[in-house]
CHARMM internal coordinates of N, CA and C (Angstrom, degrees):
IC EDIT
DIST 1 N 1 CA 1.4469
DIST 1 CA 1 C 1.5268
ANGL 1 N 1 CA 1 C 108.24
DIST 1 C 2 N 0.9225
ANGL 1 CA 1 C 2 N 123.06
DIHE 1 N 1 CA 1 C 2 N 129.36
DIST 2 N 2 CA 1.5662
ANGL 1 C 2 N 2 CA 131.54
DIHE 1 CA 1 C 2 N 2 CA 153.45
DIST 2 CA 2 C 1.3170
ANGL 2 N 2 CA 2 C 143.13
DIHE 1 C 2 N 2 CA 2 C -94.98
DIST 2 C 3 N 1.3254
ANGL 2 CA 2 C 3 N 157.14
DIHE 2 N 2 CA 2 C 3 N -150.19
DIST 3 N 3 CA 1.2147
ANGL 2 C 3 N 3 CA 133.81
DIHE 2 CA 2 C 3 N 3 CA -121.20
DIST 3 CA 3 C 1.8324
ANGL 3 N 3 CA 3 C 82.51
DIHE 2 C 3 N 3 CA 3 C -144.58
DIST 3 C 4 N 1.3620
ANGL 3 CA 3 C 4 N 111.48
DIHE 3 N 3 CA 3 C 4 N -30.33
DIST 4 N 4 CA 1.2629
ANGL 3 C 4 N 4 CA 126.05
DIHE 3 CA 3 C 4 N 4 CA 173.70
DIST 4 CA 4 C 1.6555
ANGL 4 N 4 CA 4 C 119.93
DIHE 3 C 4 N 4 CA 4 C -79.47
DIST 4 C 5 N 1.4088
ANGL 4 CA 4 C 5 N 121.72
DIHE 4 N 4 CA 4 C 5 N -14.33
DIST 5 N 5 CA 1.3257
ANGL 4 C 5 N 5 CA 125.45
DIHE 4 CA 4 C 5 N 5 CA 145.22
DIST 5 CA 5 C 0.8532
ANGL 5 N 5 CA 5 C 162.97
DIHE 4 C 5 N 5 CA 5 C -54.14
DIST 5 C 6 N 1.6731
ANGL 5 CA 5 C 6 N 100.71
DIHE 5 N 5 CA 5 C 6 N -26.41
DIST 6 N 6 CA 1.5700
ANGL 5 C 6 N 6 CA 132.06
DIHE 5 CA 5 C 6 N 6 CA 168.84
DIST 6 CA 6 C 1.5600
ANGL 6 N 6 CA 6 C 108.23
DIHE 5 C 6 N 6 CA 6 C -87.22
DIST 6 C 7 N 1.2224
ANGL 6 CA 6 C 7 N 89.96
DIHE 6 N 6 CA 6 C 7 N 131.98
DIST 7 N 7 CA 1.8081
ANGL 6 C 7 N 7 CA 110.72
DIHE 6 CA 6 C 7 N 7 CA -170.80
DIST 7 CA 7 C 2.1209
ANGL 7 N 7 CA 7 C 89.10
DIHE 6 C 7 N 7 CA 7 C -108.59
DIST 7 C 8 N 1.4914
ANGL 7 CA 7 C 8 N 74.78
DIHE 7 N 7 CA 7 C 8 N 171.76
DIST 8 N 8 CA 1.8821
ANGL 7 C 8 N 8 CA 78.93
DIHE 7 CA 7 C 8 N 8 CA -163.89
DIST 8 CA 8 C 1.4819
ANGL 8 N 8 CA 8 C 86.32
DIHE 7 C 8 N 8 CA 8 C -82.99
DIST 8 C 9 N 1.3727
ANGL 8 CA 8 C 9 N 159.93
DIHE 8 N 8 CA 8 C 9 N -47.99
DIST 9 N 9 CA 1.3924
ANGL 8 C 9 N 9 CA 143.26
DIHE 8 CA 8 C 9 N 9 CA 136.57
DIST 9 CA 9 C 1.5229
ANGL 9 N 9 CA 9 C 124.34
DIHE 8 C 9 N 9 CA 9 C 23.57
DIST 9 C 10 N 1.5608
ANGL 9 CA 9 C 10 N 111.53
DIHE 9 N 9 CA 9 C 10 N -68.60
DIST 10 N 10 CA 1.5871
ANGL 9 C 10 N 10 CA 138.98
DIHE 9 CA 9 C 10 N 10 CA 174.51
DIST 10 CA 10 C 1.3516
ANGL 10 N 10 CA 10 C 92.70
DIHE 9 C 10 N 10 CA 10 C -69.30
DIST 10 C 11 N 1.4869
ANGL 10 CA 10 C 11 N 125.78
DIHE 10 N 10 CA 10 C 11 N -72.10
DIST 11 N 11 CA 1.6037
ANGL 10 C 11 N 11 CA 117.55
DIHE 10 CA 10 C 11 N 11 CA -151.28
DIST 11 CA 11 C 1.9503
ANGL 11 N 11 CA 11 C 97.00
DIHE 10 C 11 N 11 CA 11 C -65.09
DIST 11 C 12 N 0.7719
ANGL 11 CA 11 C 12 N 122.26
DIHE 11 N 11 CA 11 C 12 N -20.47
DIST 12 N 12 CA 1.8402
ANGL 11 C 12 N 12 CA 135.82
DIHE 11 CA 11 C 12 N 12 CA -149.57
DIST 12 CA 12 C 1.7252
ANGL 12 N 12 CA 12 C 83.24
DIHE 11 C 12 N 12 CA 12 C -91.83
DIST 12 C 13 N 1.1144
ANGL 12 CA 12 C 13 N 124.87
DIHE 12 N 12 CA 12 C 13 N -42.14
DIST 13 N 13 CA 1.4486
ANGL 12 C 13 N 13 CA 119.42
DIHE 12 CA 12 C 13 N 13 CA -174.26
DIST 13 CA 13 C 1.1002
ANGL 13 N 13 CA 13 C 114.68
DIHE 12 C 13 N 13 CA 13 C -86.17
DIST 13 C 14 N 1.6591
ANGL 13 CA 13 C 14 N 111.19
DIHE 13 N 13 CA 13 C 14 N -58.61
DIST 14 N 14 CA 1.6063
ANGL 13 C 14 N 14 CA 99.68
DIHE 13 CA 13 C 14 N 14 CA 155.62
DIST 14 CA 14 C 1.4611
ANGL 14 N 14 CA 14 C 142.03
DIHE 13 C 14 N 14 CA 14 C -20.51
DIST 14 C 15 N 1.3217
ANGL 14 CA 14 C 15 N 118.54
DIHE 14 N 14 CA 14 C 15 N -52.43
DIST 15 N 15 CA 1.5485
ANGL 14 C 15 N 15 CA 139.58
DIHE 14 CA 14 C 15 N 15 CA 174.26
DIST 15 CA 15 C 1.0339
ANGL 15 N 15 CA 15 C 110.16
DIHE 14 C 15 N 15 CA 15 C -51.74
DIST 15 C 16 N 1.7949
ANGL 15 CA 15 C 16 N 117.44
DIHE 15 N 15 CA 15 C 16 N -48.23
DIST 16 N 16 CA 1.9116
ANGL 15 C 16 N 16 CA 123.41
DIHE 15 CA 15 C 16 N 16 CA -150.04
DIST 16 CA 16 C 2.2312
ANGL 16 N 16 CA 16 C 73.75
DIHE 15 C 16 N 16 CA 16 C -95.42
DIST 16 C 17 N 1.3230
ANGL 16 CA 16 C 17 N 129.50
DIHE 16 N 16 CA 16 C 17 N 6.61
DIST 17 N 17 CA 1.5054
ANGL 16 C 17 N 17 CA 103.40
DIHE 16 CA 16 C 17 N 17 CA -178.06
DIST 17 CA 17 C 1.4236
ANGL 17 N 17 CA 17 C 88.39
DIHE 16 C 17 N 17 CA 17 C -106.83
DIST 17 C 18 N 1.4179
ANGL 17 CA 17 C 18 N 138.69
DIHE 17 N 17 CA 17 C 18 N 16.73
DIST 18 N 18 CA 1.3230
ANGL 17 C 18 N 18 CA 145.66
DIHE 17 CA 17 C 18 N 18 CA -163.79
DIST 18 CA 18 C 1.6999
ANGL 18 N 18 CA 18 C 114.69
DIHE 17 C 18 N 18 CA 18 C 52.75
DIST 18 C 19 N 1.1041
ANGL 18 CA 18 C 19 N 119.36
DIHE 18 N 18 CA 18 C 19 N 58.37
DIST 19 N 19 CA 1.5566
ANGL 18 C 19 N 19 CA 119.76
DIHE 18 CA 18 C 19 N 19 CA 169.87
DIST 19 CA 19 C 1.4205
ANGL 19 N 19 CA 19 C 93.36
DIHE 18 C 19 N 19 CA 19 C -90.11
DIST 19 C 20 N 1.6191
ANGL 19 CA 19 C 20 N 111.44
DIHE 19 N 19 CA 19 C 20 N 166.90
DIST 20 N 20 CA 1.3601
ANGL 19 C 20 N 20 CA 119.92
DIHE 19 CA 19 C 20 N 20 CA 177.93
DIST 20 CA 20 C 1.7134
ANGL 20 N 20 CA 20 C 100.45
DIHE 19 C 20 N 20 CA 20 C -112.27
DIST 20 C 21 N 1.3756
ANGL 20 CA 20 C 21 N 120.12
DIHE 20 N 20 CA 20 C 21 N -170.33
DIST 21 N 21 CA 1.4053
ANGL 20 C 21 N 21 CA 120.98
DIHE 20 CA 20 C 21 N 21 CA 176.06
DIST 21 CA 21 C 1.5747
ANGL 21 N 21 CA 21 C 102.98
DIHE 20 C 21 N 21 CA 21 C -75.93
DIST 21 C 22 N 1.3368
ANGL 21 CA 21 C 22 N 95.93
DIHE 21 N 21 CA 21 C 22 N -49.74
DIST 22 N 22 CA 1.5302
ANGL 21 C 22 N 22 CA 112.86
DIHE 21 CA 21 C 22 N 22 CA 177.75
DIST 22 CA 22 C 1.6992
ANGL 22 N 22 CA 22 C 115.89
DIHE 21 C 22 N 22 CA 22 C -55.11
DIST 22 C 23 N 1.4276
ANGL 22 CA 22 C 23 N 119.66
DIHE 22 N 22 CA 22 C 23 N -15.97
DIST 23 N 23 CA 1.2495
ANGL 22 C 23 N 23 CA 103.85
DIHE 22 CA 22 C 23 N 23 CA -179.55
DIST 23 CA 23 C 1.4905
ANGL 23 N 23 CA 23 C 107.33
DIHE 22 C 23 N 23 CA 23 C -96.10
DIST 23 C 24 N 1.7754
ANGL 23 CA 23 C 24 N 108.42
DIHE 23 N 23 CA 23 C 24 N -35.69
DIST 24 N 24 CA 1.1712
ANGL 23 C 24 N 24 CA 115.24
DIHE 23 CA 23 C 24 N 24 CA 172.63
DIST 24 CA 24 C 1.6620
ANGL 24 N 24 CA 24 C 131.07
DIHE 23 C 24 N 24 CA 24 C -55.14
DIST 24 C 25 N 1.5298
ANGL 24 CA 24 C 25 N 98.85
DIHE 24 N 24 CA 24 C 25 N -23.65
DIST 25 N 25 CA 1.8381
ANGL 24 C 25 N 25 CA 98.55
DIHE 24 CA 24 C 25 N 25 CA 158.03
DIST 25 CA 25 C 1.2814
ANGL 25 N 25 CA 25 C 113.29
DIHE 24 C 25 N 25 CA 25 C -83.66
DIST 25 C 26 N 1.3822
ANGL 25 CA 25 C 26 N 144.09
DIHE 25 N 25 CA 25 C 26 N -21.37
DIST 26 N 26 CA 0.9645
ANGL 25 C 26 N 26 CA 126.36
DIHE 25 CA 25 C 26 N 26 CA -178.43
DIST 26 CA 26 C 1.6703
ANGL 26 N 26 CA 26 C 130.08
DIHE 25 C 26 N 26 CA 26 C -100.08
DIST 26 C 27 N 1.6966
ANGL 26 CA 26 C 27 N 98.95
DIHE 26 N 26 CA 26 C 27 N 4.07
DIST 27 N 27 CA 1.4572
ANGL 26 C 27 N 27 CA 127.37
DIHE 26 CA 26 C 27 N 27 CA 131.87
DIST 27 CA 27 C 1.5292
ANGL 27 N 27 CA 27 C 125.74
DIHE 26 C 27 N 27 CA 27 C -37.04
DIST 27 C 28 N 1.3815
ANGL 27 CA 27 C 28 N 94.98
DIHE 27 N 27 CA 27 C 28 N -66.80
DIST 28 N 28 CA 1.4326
ANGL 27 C 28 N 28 CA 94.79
DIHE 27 CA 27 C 28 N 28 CA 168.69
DIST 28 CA 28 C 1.5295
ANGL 28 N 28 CA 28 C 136.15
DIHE 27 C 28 N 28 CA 28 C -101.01
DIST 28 C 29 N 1.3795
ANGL 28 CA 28 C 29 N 88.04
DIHE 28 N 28 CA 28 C 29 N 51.24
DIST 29 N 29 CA 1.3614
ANGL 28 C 29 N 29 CA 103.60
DIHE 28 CA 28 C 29 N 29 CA -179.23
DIST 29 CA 29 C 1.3952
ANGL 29 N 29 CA 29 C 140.42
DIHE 28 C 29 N 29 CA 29 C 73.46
DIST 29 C 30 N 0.8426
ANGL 29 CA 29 C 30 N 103.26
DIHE 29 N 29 CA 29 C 30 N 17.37
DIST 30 N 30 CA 1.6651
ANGL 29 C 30 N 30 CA 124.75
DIHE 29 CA 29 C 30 N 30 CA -175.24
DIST 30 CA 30 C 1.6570
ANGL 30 N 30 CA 30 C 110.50
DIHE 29 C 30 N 30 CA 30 C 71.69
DIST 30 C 31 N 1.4797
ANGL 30 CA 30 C 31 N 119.01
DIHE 30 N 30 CA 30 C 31 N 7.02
DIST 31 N 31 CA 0.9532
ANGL 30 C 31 N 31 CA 120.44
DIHE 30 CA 30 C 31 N 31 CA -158.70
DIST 31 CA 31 C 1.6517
ANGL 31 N 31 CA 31 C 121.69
DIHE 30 C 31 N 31 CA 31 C -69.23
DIST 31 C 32 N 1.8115
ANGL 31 CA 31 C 32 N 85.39
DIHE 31 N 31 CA 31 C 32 N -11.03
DIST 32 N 32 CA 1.7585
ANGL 31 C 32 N 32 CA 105.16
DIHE 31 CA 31 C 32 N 32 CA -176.00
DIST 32 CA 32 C 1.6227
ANGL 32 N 32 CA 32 C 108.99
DIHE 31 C 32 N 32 CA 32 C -135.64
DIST 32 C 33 N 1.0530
ANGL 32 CA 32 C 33 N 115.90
DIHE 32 N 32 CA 32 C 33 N 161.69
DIST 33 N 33 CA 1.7676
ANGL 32 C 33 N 33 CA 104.33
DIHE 32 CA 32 C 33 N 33 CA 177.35
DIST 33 CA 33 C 1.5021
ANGL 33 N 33 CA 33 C 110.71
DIHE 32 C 33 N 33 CA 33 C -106.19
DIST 33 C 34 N 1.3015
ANGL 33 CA 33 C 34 N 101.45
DIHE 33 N 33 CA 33 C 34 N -172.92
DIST 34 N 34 CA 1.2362
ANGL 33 C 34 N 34 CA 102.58
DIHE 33 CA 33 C 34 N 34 CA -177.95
DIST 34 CA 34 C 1.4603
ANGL 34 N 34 CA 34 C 122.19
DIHE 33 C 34 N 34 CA 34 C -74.41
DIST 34 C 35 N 1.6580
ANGL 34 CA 34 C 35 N 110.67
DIHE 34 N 34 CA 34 C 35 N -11.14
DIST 35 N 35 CA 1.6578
ANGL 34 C 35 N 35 CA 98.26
DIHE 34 CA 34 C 35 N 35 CA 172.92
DIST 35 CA 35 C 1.2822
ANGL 35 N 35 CA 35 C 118.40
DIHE 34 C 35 N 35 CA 35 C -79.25
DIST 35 C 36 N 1.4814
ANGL 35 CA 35 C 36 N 102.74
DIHE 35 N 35 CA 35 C 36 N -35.86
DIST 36 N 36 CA 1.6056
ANGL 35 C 36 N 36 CA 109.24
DIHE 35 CA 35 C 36 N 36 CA 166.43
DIST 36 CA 36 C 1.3255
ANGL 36 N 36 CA 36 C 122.78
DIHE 35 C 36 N 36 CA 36 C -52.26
DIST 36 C 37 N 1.0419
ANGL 36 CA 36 C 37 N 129.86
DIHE 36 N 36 CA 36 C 37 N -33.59
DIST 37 N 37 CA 1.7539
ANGL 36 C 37 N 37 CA 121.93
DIHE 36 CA 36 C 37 N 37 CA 160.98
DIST 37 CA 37 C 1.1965
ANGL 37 N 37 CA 37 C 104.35
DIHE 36 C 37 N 37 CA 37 C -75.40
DIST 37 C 38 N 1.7195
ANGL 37 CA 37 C 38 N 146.14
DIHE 37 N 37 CA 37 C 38 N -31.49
DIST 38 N 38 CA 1.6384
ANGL 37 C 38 N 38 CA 117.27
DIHE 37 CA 37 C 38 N 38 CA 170.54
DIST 38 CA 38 C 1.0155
ANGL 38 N 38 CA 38 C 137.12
DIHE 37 C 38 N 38 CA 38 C -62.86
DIST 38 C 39 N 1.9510
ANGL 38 CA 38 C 39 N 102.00
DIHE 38 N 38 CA 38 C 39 N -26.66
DIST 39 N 39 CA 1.0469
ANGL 38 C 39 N 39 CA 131.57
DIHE 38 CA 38 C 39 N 39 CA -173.63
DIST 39 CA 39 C 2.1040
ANGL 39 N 39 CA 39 C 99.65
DIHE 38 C 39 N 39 CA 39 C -57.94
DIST 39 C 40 N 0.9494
ANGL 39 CA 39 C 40 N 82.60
DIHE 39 N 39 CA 39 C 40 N -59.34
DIST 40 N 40 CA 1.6474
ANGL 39 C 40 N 40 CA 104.72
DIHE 39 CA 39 C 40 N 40 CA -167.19
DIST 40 CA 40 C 1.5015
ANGL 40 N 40 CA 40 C 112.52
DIHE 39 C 40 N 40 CA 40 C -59.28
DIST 40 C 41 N 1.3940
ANGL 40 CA 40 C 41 N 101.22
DIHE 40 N 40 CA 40 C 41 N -39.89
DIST 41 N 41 CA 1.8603
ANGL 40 C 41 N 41 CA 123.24
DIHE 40 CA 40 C 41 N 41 CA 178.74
DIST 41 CA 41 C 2.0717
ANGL 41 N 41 CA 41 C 89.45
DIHE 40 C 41 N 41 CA 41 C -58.53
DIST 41 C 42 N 1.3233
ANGL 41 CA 41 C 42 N 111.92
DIHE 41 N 41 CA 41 C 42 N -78.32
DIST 42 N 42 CA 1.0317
ANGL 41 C 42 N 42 CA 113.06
DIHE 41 CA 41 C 42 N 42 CA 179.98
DIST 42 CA 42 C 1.4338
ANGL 42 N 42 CA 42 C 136.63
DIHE 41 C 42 N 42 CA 42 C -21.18
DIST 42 C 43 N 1.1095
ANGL 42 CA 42 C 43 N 103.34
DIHE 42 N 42 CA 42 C 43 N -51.46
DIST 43 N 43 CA 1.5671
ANGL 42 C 43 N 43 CA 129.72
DIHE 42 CA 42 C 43 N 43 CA -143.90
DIST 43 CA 43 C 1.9469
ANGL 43 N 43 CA 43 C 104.09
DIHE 42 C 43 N 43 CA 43 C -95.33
DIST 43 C 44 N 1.6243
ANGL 43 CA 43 C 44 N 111.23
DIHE 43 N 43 CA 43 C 44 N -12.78
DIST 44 N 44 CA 0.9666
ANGL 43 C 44 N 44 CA 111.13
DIHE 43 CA 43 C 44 N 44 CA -174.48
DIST 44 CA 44 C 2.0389
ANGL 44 N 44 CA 44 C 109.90
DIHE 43 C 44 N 44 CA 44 C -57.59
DIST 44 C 45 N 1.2697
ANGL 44 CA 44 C 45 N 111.02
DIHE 44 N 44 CA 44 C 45 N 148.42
DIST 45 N 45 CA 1.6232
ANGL 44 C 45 N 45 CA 114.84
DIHE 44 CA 44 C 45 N 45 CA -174.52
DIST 45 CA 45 C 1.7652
ANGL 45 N 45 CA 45 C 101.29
DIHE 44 C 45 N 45 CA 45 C -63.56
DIST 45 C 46 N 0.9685
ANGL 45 CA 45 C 46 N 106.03
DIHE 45 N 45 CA 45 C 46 N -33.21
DIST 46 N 46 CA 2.0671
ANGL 45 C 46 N 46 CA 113.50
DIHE 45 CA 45 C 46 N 46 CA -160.77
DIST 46 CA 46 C 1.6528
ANGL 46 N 46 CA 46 C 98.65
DIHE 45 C 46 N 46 CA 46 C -64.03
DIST 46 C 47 N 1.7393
ANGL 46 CA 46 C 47 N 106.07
DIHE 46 N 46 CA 46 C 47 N -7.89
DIST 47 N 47 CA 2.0474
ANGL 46 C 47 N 47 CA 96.75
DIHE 46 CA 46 C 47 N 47 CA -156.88
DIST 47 CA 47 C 1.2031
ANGL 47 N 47 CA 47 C 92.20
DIHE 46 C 47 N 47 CA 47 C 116.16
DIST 47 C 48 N 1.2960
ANGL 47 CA 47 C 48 N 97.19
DIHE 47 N 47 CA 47 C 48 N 135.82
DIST 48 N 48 CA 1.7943
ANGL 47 C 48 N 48 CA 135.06
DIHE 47 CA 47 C 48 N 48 CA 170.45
DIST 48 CA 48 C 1.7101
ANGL 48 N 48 CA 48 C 97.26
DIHE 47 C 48 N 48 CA 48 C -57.58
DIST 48 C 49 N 1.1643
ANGL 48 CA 48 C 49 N 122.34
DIHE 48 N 48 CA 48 C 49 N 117.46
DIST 49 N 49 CA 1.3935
ANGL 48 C 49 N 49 CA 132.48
DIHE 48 CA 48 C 49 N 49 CA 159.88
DIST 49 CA 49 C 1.7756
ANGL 49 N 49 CA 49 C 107.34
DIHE 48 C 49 N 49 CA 49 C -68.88
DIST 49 C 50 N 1.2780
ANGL 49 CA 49 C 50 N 121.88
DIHE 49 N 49 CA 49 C 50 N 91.13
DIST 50 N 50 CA 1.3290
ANGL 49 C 50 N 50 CA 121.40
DIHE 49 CA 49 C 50 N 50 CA -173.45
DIST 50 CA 50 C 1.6416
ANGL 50 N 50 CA 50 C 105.90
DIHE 49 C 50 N 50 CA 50 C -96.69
DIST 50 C 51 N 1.8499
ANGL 50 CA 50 C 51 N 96.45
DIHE 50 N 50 CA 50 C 51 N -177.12
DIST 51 N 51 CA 1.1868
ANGL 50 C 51 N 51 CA 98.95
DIHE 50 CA 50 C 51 N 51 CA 136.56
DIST 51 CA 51 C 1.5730
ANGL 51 N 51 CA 51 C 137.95
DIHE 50 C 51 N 51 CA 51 C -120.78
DIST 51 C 52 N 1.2060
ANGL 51 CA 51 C 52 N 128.07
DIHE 51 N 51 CA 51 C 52 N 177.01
DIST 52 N 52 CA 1.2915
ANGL 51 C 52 N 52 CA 115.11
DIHE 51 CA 51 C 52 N 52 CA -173.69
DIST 52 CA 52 C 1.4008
ANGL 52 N 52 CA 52 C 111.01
DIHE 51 C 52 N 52 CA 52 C -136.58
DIST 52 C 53 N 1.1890
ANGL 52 CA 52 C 53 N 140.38
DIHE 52 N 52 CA 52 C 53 N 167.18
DIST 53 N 53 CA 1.7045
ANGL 52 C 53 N 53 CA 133.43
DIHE 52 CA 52 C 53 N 53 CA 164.96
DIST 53 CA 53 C 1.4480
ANGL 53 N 53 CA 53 C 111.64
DIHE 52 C 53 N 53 CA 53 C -111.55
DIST 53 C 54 N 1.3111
ANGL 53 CA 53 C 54 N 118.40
DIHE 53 N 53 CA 53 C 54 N 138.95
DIST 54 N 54 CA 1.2515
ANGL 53 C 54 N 54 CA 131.23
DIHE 53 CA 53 C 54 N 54 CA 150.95
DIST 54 CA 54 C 1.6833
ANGL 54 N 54 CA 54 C 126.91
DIHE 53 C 54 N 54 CA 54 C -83.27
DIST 54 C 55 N 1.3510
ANGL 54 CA 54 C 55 N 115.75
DIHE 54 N 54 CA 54 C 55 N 153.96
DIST 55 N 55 CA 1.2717
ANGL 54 C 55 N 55 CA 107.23
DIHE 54 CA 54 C 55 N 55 CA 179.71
DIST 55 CA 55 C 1.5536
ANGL 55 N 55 CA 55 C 104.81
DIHE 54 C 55 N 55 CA 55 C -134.22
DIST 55 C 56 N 1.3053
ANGL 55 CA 55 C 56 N 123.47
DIHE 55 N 55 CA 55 C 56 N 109.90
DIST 56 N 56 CA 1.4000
ANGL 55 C 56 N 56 CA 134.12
DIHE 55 CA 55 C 56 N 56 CA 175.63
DIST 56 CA 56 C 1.3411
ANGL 56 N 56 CA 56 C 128.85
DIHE 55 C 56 N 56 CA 56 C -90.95
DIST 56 C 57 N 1.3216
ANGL 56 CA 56 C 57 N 113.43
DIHE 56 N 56 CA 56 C 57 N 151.69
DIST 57 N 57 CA 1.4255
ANGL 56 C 57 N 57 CA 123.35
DIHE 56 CA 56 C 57 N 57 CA -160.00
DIST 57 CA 57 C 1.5392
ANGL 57 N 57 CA 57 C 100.12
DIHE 56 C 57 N 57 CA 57 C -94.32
DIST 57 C 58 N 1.1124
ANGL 57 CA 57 C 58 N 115.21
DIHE 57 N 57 CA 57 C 58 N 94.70
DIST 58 N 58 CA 1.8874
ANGL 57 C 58 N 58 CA 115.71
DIHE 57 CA 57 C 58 N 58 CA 169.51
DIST 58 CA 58 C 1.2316
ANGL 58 N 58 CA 58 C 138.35
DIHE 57 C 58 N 58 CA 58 C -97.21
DIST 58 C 59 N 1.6220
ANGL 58 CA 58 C 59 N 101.81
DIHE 58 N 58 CA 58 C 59 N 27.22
DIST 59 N 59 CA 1.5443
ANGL 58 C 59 N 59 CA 114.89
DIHE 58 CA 58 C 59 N 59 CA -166.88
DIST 59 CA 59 C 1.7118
ANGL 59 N 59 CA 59 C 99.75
DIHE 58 C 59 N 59 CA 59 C -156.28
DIST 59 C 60 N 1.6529
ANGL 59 CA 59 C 60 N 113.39
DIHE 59 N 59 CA 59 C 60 N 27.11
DIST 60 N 60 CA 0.8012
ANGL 59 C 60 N 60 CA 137.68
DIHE 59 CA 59 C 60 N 60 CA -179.39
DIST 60 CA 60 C 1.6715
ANGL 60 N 60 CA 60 C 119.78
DIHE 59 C 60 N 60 CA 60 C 7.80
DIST 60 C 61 N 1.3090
ANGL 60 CA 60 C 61 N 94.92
DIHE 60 N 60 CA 60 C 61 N 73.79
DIST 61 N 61 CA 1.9866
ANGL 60 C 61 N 61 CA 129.48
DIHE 60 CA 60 C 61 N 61 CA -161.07
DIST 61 CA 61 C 1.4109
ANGL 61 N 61 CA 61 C 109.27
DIHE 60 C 61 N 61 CA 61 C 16.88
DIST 61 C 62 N 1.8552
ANGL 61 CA 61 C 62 N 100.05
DIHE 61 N 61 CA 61 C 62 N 67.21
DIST 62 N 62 CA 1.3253
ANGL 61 C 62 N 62 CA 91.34
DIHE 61 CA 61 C 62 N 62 CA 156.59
DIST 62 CA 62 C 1.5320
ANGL 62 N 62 CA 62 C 103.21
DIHE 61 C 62 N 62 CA 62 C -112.87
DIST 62 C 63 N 1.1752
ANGL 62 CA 62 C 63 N 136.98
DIHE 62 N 62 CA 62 C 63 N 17.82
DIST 63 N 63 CA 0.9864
ANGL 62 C 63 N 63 CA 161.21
DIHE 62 CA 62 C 63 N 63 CA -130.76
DIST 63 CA 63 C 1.6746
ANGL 63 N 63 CA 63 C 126.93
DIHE 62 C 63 N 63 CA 63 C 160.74
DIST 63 C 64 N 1.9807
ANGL 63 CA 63 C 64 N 122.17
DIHE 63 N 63 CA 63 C 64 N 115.80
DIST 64 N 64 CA 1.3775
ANGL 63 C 64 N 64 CA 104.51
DIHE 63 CA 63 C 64 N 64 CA -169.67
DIST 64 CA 64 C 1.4685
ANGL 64 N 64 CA 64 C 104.15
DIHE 63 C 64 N 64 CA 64 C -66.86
DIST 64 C 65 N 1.1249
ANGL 64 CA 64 C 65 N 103.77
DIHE 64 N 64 CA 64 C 65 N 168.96
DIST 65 N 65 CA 1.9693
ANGL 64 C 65 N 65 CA 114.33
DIHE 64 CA 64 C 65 N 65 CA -164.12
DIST 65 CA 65 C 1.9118
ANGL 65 N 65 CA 65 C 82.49
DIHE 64 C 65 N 65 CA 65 C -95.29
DIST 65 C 66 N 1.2283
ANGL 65 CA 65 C 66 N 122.72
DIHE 65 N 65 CA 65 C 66 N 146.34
DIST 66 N 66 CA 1.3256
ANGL 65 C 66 N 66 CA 150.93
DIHE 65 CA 65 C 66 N 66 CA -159.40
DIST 66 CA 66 C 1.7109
ANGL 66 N 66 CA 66 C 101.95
DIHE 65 C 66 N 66 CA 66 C -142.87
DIST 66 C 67 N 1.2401
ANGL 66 CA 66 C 67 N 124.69
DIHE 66 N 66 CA 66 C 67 N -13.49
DIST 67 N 67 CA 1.4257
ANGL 66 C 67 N 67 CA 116.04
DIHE 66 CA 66 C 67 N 67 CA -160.54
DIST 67 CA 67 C 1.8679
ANGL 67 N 67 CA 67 C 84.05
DIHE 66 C 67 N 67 CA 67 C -107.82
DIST 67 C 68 N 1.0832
ANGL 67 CA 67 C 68 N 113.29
DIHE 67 N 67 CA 67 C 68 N 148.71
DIST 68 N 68 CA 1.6891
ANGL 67 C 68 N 68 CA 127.10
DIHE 67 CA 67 C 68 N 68 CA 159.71
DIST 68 CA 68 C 1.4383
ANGL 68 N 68 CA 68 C 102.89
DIHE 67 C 68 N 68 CA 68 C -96.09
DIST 68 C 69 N 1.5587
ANGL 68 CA 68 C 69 N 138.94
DIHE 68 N 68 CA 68 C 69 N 149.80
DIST 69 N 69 CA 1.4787
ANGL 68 C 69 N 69 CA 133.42
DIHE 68 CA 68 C 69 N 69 CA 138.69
DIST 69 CA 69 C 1.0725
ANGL 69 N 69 CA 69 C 96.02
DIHE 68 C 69 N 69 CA 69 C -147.64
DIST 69 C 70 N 2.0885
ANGL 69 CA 69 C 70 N 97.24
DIHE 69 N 69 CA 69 C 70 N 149.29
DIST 70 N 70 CA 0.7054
ANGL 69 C 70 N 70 CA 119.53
DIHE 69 CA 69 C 70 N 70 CA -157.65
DIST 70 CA 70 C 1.3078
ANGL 70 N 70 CA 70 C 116.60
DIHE 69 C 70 N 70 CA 70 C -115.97
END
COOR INIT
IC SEED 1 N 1 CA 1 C
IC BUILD
């Protein structure tokens, strides 16, 4: 498989199963690096496949939540 196989579909699912860029080149064999999969993640026409942070409530508002995870 190559780097030109992955449709933003594939890379978009990959991501939400938590792969990194870095794992996804070394999926394919080291044959590409890791900028080349951001590059590529990015660049799709549909929207940038990003990431984003959530911030959760772990003190179930007895207290505002201060912690980010990601």
């Amino acid at each position: 498989m190559t780097l030109d196989d992955i449709d933003a579909k594939n890379m978009l699912r990959g991501k939400q199963l938590g792969f990194s860029d870095l794992q996804i080149s070394s999926l394919l064999l080291g044959s590409y690096g890791e900028n080349d999969i951001r590059t590529k993640r990015l660049g799709y026409a549909s929207g940038a496949i990003s990431p984003f942070v959530k911030q959760i409530d772990t003190l179930a508002a007895e207290y505002p939540a201060q912690i980010i995870y990601i």
